[in-house]
N, C-alpha and C positions, 0 to 999 in steps of 0.2 A: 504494500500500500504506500503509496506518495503522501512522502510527509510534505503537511500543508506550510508555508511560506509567510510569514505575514513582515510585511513594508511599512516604514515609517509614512507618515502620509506626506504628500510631494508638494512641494511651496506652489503659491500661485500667486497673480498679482493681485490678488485680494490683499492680501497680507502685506501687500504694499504701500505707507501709507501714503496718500496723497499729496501728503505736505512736501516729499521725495521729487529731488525733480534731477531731468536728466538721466545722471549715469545708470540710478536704482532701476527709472522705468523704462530705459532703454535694454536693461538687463532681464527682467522682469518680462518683458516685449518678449526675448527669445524665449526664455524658456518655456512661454507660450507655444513658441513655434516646434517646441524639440528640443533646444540644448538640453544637455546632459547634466546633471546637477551633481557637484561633489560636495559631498557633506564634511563639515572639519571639524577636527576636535584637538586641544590641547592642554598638554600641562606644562608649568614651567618649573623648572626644578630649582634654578639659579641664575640672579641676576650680579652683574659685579661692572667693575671700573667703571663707573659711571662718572662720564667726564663731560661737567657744561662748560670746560674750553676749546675740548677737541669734538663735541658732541656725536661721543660715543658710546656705546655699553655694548658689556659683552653679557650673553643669553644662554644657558643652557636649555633646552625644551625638547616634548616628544611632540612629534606631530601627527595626527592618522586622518587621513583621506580614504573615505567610502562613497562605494557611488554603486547601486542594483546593476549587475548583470545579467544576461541569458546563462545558463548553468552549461549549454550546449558550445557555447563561445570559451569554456576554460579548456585549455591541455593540459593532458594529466595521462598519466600513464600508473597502470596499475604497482607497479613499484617503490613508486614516488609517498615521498613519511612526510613530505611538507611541502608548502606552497614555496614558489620563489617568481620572479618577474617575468620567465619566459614564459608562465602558466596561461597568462593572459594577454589577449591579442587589445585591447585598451589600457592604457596608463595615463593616469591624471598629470603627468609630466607636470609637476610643480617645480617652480623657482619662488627664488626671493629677492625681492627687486631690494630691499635694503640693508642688503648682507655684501659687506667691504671683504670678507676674508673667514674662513673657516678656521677656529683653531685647534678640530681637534677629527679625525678621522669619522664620516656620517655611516653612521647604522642604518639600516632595513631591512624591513623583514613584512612578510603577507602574512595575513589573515584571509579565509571565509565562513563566512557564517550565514547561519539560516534565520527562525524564526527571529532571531534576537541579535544583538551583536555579542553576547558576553555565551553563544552555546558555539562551539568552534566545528567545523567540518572540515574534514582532513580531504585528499585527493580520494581514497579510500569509500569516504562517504556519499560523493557527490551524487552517485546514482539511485540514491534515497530518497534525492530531494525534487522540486517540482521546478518547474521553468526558467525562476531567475532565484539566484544569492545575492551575497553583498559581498562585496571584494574590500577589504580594509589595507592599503598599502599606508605601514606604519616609517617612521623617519625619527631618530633620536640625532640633534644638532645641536653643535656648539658655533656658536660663531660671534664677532663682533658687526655691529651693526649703528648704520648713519643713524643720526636723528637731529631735526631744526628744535634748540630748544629756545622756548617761547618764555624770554625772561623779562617782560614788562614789569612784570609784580615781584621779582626778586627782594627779597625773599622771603614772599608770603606766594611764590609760585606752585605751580600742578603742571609736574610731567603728563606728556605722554609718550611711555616707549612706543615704536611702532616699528612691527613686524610684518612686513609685507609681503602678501604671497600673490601670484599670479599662476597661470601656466602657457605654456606652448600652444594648447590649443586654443584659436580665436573664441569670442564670445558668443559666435554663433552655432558654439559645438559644444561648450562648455561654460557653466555656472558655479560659482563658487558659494557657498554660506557656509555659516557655523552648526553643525549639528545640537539640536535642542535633547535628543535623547540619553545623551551623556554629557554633564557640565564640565564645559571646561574651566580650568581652574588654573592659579598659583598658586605654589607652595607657601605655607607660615614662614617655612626659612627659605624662601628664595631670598633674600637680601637680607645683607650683615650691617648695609651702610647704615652709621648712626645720624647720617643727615636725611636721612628720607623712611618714609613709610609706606608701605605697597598698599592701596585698595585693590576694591574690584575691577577686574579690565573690560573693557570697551570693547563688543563685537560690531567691528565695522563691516556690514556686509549689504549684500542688494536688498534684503527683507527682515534686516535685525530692527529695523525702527529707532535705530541709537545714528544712524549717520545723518550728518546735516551736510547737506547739497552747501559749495561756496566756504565751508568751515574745514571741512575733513580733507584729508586726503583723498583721488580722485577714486571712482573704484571702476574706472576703465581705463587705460593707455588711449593718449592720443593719436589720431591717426599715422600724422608725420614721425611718429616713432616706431615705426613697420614700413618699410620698404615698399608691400603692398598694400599699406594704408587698413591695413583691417584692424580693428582694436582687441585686447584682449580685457577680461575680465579680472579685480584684483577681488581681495579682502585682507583687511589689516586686523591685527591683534593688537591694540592700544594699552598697554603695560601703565598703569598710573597709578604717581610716586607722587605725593604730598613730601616737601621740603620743611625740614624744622626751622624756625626762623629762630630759634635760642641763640644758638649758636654766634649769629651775625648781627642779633642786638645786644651781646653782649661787649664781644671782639673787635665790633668795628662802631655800632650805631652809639653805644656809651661812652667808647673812647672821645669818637668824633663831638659828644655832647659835651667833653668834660677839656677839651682840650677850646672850644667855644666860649664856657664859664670864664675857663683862665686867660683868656681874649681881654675880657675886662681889666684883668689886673694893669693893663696898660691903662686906665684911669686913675691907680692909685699914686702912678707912677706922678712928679710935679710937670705940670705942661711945658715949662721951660727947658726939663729935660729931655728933648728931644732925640737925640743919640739914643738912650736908654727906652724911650719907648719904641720906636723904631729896629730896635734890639730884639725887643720883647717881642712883637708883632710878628717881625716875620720870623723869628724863628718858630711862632705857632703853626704859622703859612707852610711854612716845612714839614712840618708835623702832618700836618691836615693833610698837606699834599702825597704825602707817603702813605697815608691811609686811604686816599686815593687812589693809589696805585694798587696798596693791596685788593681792592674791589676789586679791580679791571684785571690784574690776574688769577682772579676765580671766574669770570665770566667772558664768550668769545666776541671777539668784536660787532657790536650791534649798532644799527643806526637811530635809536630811541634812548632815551632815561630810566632805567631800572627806579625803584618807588625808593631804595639806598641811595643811588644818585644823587636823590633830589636832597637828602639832606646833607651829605658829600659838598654838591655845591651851595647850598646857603652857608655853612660852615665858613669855606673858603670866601664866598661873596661876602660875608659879613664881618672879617679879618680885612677882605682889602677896602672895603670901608672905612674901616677903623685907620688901616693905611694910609689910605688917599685924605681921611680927615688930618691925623698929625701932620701927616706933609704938607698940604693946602693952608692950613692954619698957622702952624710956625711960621711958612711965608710970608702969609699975611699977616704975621705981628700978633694974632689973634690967640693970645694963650691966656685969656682971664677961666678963671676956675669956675665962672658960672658959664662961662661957655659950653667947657667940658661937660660939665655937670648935664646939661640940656642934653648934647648930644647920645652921654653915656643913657641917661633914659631913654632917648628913642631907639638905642642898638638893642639894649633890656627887651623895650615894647615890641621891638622887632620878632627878637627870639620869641617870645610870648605867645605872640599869633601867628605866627610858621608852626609853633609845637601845635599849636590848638588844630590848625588848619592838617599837618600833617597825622597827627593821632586819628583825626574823624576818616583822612584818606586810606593808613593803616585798618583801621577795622573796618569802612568799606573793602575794602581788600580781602581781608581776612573773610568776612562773611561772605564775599561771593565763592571763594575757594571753598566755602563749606555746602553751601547749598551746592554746588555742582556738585561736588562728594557726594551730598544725598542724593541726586536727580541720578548721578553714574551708578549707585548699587540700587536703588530702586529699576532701574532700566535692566539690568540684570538679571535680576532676578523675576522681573517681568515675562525676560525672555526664556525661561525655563519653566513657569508654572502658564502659557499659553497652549 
């Protein structure tokens, strides 16, 4: 008797939400037509060197690709104790469009299976079973891997690692999503770093409902990037890492506050003694500016203001102030003590409401990184109890 077969049920563009524009329902479009759907699934074991200067990390993960076969389409010979790549006259031919360099020797190995994915069928079995299997071509990889890291909010920033997978075949042969039958996961000890913390990750696919058209990364190839202009289909696994901001209000944002305070002491200084406050000053300018630099080399060169920056440059703006005042005023004769006096309050008033205006920016910041943390695991876990 023909054991019975039963199939996850197969995406449609229903499931697509309308909000999706583009790439999703251009995707969505084929597999209308017949593309082939591979189903993905992943764990990741370990995440390391994670560098926002060189914007890099290195990945360890397994990765498995399923997609229903004809049972009649496998080779097999009665012989044969396990499956291997010649078995099968289709291969989801997967790459990964953001993988710089392998560093460690990639494993594979097949699977099939029947009613389930976790009951196994050997070559042995096949003739048990009814029309179509599931073919799971599994992949264990280590690699380092690109990534643009997005550090406006630095640091009160949210990574995202992306791992991007595409394959050989065009989009009109082949579909990519994330498998809902089995969740995919990260490890608790994927990551040791003490500056980040891993949530849940981002399935970026044609029908996960987590990709925004214009925000994500694309989830087709551009025509001009095929020779015969055909596009292929991607899906990304978005790895996201919440940044400790302790660290860098401690080390750099206190420092910077406290080297600002001692700014002032060039008030206590007599106005007449010009030399000596001048002395004073810029050797804070020194300071400041060193601290400056330590920023810029923890982050890669960007054409914006990190939310550190911005108190980086008041710092320094409010020192050569203080500069351009001693100097202007000595000039000018102008060293009565109530002069000073006026001045030093308005640099006070200054700092006052830069702090006020920069704390309300700060936990703006901060809340928005939090509420996306909730909207990213809630969307998760969406996608698995559908």
């Amino acid at each position: 008797m023909m054991a019975r077969v039963r199939f996850p049920r197969e995406t449609s563009i229903s499931r697509v939400s309308v909000e999706q524009d583009d790439d999703a329902k251009a995707i969505a479009g084929f597999v209308e037509q017949g593309a082939r759907i591979v189903h993905l699934h992943f764990f990741v074991w370990k995440v390391s060197h994670i560098s926002s200067v060189e914007q890099t990390f290195q990945c360890r993960f397994n990765l498995r690709a399923s997609y229903a076969e004809e049972a009649v389409k496998l080779n097999r010979t009665e012989v044969m104790t396990q499956w291997d790549a010649s078995c099968f006259t289709f291969k989801p031919q997967l790459r990964f469009t953001s993988l710089l360099e392998e560093v460690s020797e990639r494993e594979e190995w097949w699977r099939v299976t029947g009613d389930n994915f976790a009951k196994e069928v050997s070559p042995a079995d096949l003739g048990d079973l009814s029309d179509k299997v599931w073919v799971h071509q599994n992949m264990r990889i280590s690699g380092l891997f690109e990534e643009k890291f997005e550090l406006r909010s630095f640091p009160l920033d949210l990574q995202f690692l992306h791992i991007s997978i595409t394959s050989s075949w065009d989009t009109s042969q082949l579909a990519l999503r994330f498998s809902e039958l089995q969740r995919s996961s990260v490890s608790a000890n994927a990551s040791i770093s003490q500056l980040f913390d891993m949530h849940k990750p981002r399935l970026l696919a044609f029908d996960s409902g987590q990709w925004v058209h214009g925000q994500d990364l694309a989830l087709l190839s551009m025509p001009e990037e095929s020779r015969t202009g055909v596009r292929y289909c991607r899906a990304h696994i978005a790895l996201t890492l919440k940044r400790h901001a302790t660290y860098y209000v401690w080390n750099i944002g206190t420092m910077q506050l406290l080297i600002c305070l001692a700014g002032y002491s060039t008030f206590a200084i007599e106005p007449e003694a010009v030399s000596d406050r001048l002395a004073n000053i810029i050797t804070l300018i020194l300071a400041s500016a060193a601290f400056k630099f330590v920023t810029t080399s923890m982050l890669p060169e960007t054409p914006y203001v990190t939310i550190i920056d911005e108190l980086n440059y008041f710092v320094l703006a409010q020192q050569a102030f203080i500069l351009l005042f001693v100097s202007v005023f000595a000039r000018a004769g102008l060293t009565a003590q109530s002069v000073d006096d006026v001045f030093a309050l308005a640099m006070v008033a200054s700092l006052g409401g830069f702090l006020l205006l920069y704390l309300i920016r700060v936990f703006h910041a901060h809340s928005k990184r939090e509420r996306l943390l909730e909207a990213i695991n809630e969307a998760y876990e969406r996608y698995y109890r559908r």
